[in-house]
VEXSEZA-315633 format. One record per residue (C-alpha): chain; residue number from 1; x, y, z. Coordinates in pm, 1 decimal. Example, Ala and Ser with C-alpha at 12.3 -4.5 7.8 and 13.67 -1.06 7.14 Angstrom:
BEGIN
   chain     n         px         py         pz
       A     1     1230.0     -450.0      780.0
       A     2     1367.0     -106.0      714.0
END
This chain:
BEGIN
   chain     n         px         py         pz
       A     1     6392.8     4493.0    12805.8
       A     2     6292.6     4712.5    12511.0
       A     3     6594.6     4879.9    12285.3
       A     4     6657.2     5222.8    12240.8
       A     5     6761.6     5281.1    11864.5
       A     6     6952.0     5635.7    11875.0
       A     7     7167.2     5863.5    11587.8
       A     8     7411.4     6095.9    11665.7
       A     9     7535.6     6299.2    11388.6
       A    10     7834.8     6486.6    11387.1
       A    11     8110.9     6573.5    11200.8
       A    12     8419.1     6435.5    11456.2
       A    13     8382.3     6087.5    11450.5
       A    14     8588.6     6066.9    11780.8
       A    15     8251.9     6224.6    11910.7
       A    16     7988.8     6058.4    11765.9
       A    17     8231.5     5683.7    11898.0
       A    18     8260.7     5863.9    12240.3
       A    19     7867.9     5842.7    12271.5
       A    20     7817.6     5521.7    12132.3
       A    21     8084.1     5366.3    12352.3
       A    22     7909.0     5600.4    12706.5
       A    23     7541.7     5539.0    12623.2
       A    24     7577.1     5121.6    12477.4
       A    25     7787.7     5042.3    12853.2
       A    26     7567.8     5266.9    13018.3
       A    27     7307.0     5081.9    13261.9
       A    28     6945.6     5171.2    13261.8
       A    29     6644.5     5028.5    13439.7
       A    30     6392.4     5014.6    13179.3
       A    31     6594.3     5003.2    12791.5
       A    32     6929.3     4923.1    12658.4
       A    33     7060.4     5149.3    12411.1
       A    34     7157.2     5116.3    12008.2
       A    35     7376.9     5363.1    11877.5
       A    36     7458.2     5453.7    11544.6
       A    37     7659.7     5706.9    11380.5
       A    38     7651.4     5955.2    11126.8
       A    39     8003.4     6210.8    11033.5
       A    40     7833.5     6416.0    10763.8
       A    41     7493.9     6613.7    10685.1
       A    42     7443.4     6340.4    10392.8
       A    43     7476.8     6035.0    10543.2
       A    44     7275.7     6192.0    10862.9
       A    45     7028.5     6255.3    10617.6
       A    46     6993.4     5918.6    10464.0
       A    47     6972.4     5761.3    10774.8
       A    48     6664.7     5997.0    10876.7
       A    49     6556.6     5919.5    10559.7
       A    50     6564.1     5549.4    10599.1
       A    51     6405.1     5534.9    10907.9
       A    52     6098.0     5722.1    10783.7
       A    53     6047.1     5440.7    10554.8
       A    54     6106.9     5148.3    10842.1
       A    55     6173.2     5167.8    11178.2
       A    56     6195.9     5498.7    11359.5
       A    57     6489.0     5628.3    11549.4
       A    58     6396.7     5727.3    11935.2
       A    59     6652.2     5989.5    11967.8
       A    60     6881.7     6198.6    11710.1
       A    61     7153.8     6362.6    11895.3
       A    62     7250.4     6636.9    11643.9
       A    63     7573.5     6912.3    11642.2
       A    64     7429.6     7190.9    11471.2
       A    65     7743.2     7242.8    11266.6
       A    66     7792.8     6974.9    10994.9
       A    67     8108.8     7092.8    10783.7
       A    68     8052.2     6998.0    10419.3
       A    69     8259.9     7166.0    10089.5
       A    70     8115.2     6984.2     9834.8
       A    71     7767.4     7073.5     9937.8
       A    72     7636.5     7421.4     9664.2
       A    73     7480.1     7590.0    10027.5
       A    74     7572.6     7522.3    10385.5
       A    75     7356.9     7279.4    10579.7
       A    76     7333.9     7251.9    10947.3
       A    77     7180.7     6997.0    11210.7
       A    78     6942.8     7256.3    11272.3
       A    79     6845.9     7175.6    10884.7
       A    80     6815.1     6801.8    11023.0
       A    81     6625.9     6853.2    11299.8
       A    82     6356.8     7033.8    11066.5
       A    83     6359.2     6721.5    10882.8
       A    84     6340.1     6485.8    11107.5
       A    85     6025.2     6683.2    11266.1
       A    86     5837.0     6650.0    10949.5
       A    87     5910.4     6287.2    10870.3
       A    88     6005.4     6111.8    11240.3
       A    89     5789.4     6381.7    11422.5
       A    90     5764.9     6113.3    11709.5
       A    91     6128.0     6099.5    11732.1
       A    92     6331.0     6291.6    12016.3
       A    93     6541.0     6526.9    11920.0
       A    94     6817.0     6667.3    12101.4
       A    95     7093.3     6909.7    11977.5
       A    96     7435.1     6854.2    12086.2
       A    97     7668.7     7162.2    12023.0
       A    98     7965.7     7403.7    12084.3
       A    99     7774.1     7698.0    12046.0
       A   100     7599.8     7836.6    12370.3
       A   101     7523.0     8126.6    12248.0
       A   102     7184.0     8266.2    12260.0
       A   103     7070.6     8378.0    11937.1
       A   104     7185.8     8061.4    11805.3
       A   105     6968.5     7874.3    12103.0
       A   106     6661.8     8055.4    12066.0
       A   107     6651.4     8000.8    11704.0
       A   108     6657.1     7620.6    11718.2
       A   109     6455.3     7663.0    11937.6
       A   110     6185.4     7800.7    11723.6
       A   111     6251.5     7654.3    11447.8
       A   112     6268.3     7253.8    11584.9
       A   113     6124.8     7243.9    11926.7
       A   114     6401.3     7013.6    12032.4
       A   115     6357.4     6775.4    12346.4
       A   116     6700.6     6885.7    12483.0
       A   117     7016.2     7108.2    12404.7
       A   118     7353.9     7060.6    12542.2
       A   119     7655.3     7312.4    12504.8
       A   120     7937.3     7024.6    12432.7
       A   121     8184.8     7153.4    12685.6
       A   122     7922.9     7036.4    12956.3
       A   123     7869.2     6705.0    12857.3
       A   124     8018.5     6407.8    13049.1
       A   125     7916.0     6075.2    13158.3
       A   126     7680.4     6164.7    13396.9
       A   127     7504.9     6434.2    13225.7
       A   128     7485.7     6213.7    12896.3
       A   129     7262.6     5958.0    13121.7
       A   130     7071.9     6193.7    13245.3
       A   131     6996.9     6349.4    12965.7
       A   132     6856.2     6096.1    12817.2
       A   133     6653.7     5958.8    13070.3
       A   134     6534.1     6356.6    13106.6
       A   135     6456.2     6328.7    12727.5
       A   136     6260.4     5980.2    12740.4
       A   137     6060.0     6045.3    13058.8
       A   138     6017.0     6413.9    13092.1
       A   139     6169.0     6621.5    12851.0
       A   140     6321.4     6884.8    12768.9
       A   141     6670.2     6875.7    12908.3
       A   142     6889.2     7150.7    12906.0
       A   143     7266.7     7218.0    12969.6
       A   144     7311.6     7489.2    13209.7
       A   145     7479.6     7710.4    12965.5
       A   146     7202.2     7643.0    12790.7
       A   147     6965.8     7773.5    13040.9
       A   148     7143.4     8073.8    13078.7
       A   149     7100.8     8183.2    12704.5
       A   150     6747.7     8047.3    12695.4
       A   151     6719.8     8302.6    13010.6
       A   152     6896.8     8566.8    12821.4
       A   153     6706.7     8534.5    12575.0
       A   154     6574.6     8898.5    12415.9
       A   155     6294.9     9080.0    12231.7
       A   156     6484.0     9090.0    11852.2
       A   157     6537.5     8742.0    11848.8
       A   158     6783.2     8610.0    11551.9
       A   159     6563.2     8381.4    11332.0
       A   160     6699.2     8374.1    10999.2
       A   161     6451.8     8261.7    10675.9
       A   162     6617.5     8053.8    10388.0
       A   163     6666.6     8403.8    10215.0
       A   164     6873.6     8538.4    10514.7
       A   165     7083.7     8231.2    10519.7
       A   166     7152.8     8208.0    10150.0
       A   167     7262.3     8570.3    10166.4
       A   168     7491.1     8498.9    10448.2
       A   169     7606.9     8199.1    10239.6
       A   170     7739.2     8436.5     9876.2
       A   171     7908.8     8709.4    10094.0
       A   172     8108.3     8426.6    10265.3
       A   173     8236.1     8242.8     9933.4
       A   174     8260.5     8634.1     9799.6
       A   175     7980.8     8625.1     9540.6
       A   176     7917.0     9013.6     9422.0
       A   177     7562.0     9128.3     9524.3
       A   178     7425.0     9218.3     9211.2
       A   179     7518.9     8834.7     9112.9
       A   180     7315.9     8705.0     9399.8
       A   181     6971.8     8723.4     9190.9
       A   182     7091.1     8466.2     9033.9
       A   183     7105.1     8206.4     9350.4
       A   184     6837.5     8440.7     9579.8
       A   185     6495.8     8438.9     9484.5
       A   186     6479.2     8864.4     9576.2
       A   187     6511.9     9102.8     9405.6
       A   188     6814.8     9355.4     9395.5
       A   189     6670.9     9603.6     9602.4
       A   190     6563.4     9314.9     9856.7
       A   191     6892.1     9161.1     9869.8
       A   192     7071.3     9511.8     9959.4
       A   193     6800.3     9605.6    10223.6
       A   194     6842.1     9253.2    10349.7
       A   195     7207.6     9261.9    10385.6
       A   196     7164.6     9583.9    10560.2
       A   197     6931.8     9437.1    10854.6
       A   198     7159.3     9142.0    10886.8
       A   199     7462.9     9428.5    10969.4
       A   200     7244.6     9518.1    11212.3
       A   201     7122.4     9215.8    11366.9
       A   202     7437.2     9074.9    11394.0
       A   203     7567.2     9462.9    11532.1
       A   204     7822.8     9518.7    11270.6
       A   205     7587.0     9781.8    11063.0
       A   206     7885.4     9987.4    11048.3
       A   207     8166.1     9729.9    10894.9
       A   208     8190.7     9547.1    10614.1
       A   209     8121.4     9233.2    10480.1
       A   210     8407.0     9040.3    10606.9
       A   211     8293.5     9159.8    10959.9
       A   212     7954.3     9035.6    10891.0
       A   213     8084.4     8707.6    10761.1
       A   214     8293.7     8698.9    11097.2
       A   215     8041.8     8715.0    11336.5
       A   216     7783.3     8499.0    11125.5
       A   217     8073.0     8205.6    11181.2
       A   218     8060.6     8271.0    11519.1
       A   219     7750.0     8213.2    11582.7
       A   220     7729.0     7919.4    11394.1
       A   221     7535.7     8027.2    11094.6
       A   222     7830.4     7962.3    10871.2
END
């Protein structure tokens, strides 16, 4: 019977030991599973890393928010699972998160063709297992909240570049705009008209910063 090496990454650890302790005394007909952990963006980084260079993981189970202070700009599983495409493209991926909403969704979406995604407050035992069996034999797998914003989803999707992002990032630690061409490869102009469509994606065009901030956090872009 053949081993199934899988990482979960997430910043709870009672999370990431509630997996490992499901999937490892879970019984399947055709693998047993291996599971190790990962709490932080760094380690779940090295251990991508690392298996680039020797063996390669079959599944990453990623949350997509990894909360880090130390780190100069926010980095999310979503960063991961772009990663892990490029170096472990064989790998499964499969994103493992609070957020159902659908902007958020659609945007992993495009940006890391994940195998599966699972809104957290769905997962239990069962769904775990058949998840990953969904994932090994026939994927994707989704959550049924996250069907429904897959469903939902709309013309103006939100995909954010690394410009977009890093913008987001200086409003929300308070950094002036006129500083930001310091940090933001843009120039002033760009950064003000960028900040503008953001407003408006996120439908606070008529607030303020703080409101933009607000909803950014909420859907997990922050």
């Amino acid at each position: 019977m053949r081993t199934l090496r899988v990482l979960t990454i997430d910043d709870h650890e009672m999370i990431t030991t509630g997996y490992k302790y499901l999937l490892e005394a879970a019984e399947f007909e055709e693998f047993q599973i291996k599971v190790e952990t990962a709490n932080t963006y760094d380690s779940g980084k090295q251990k991508i890393e690392d298996s680039a260079r020797s063996f390669k993981y079959d599944l990453l189970l990623l949350d997509v928010q990894l909360t880090e202070t130390h780190l100069e700009e926010p980095y999310s599983g979503e960063d991961l699972g772009i990663l892990a495409r490029k170096i472990i493209p064989d790998t499964k991926i499969v994103f493992m998160s609070s957020f159902s909403d659908n902007y958020r969704i659609n945007s992993i979406l495009k940006n890391v063709n994940p195998d599966g995604y699972m809104v957290k407050s769905e997962v239990d035992e069962k769904s775990l297992i058949a998840m990953v069996k969904g994932v090994i034999h026939s994927p994707p797998y989704y959550s049924q909240k996250a069907l429904v914003a897959i469903r939902k989803k709309v013309s103006n999707d939100l995909l954010l570049d690394d410009n977009d992002k890093k913008i987001l990032y200086h409003v929300s630690i308070g950094t002036r705009t006129k500083d930001m061409v310091d940090f933001i490869n843009l120039s002033l102009a760009g950064i003000e008209n960028r900040k503008r469509q953001l407003k408006v994606i996120f439908g606070v065009e008529k607030q303020n910063d703080l409101a933009l901030v607000h909803e950014a956090r909420n859907r997990g872009f922050l």
